[in-house]
N, C-alpha and C positions, 0 to 999 in steps of 0.2 A: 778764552778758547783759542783764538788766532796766534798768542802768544804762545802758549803750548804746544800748539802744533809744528808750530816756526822750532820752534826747544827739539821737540820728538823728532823733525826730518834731520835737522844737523846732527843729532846723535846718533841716528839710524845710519845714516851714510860712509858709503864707504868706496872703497875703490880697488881696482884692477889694471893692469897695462902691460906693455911685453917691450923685449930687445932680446936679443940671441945672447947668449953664450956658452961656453964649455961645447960650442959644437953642435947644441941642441936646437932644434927648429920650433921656433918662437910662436906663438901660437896667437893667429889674428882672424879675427871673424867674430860670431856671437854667440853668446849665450843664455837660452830662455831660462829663466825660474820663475816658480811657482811662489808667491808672499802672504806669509801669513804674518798677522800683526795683533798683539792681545795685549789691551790694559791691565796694569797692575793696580788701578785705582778708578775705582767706577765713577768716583764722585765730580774726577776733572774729567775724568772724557772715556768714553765708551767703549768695548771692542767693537762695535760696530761703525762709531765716528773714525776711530784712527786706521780701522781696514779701510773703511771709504776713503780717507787721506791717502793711504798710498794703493791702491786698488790690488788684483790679486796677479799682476804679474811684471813684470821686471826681464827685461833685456837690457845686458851689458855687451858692448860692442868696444874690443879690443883692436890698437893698433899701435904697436912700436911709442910707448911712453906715453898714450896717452886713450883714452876713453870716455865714452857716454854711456849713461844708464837712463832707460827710457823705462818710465814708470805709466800703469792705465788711472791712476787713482785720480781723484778729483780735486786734492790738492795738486799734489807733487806731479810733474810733468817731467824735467830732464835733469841734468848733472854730468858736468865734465869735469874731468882731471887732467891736467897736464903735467909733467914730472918735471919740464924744465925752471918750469916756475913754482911747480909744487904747491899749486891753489886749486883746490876746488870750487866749482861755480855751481849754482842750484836756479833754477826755471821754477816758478809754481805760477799754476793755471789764474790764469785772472788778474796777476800782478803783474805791472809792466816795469817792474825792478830783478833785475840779474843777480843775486846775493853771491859773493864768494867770502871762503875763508882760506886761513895759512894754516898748512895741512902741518907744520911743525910744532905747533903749539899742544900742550900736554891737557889733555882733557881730564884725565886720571891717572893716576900712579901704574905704573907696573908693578906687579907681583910676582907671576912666576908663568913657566911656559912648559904645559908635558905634551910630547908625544905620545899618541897610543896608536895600538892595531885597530883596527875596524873590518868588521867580513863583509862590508856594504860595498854594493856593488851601483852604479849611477850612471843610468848613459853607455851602460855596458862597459865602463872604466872602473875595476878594481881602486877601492879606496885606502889612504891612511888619514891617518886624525894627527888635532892638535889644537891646544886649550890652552887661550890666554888667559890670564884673569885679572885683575887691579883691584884698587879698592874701591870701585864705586860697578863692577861686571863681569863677567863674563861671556867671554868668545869662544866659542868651538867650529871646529872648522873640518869639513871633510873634503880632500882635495887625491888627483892621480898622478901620480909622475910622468904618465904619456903625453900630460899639456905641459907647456914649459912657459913659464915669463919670468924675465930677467928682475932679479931682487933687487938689482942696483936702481931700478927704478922707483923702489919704494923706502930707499935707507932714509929719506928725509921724512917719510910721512911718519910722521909720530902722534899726530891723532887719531888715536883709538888702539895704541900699540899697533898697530896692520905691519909698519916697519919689521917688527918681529914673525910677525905670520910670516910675510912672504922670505925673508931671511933664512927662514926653515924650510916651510916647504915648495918656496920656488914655482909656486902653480896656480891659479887662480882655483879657489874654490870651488868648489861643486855643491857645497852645501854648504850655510853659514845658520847659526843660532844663536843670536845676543841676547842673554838675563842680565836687565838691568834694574834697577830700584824701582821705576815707575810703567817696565812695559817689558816685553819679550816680542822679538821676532824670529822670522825663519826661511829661509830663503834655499829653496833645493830646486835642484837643474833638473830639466825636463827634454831638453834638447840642445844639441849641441852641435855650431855650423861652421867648421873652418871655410874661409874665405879672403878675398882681397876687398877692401873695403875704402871709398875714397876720400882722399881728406877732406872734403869741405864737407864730409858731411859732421866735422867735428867743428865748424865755424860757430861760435860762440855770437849768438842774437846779439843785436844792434839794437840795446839796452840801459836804459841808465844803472849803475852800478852799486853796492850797496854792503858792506862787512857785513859778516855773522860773528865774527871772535876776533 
């Protein structure tokens, strides 16, 4: 069970971050979302056990290349991204190991990538979509053009295709929904707080260390 859960958080994860460009005013502060989290195989583990793992809400807190995702669940606790190093770190409750991984490494193949229209409206920000997919998932993504983060800060992440997400639409999501083989989740914004935000609050525990991939 601890081994699958360890499997379901590095593949759930994902990341966000900003820098200006074309002019546009980079968007730093945070963002609440609502998590939902559903087995696709009752036998290894439950909707109930992997909602408890990452509990039902999620704030991401952006800042110029790099961010934290603060999770209430009983596993899963924090998760940082930094762009210059292009690693992500993961916190789980109860373990005094810092896991990171190399956000360029290829988890699954790319397939293909459509835009579409959406009339959903999030946060009072009119939405557009876009849907990744590979051969082992899919991503859909609803995101506004009113928030801006620079894409150049995600050209190296090529785990979980996201390089491509943000390549397109240049904006952190507002709503995300992964169909994968063994689970589904779903992550839609609830509120939404530009602010200045300071750096250490992105200082990375003082941790012994440990790969995921």
């Amino acid at each position: 069970m601890k081994n699958y859960l360890a499997i379901l958080i590095v593949t759930l994860l994902l990341g966000c971050n900003s820098h200006g460009q074309n002019n546009k005013v980079e968007f730093e502060g945070t963002i609440l979302y609502s998590v939902t989290v559903k087995s696709k195989n009752a036998d290894v583990i439950s909707d109930e056990e992997v909602q408890d793992s990452f509990g039902d809400s999620l704030i991401f807190y952006f800042k110029r290349g790099k961010y934290r995702m603060s999770f209430n669940g009983k596993d899963l606790s924090d998760v940082y991204y930094f762009t210059d190093s292009n690693v992500e770190y993961t916190l789980r409750n109860n373990i005094d190991t810092l896991f990171y991984g190399d956000c360029s490494k290829v988890i699954d193949e790319f397939g293909k990538l459509i835009k579409f229209n959406s009339n959903e409206t999030i946060c009072g920000h009119k939405c557009s979509g876009i849907e990744v997919s590979s051969n082992k998932s899919k991503r859909t993504f609803l995101f506004s053009e009113d928030l801006h983060i620079n894409p150049l800060d995600f050209e190296k992440y090529i785990m979980g295709n996201f390089n491509r997400y943000y390549a397109e639409a240049q904006a952190p999501f507002l709503l995300y929904i992964y169909d994968g083989i063994s689970f589904t989740t779903n992550y839609r914004a609830i509120k939404i707080e530009a602010k200045k935000l300071d750096d250490q609050f992105f200082d990375l525990p003082a941790l012994p260390m440990k790969g995921f991939n």
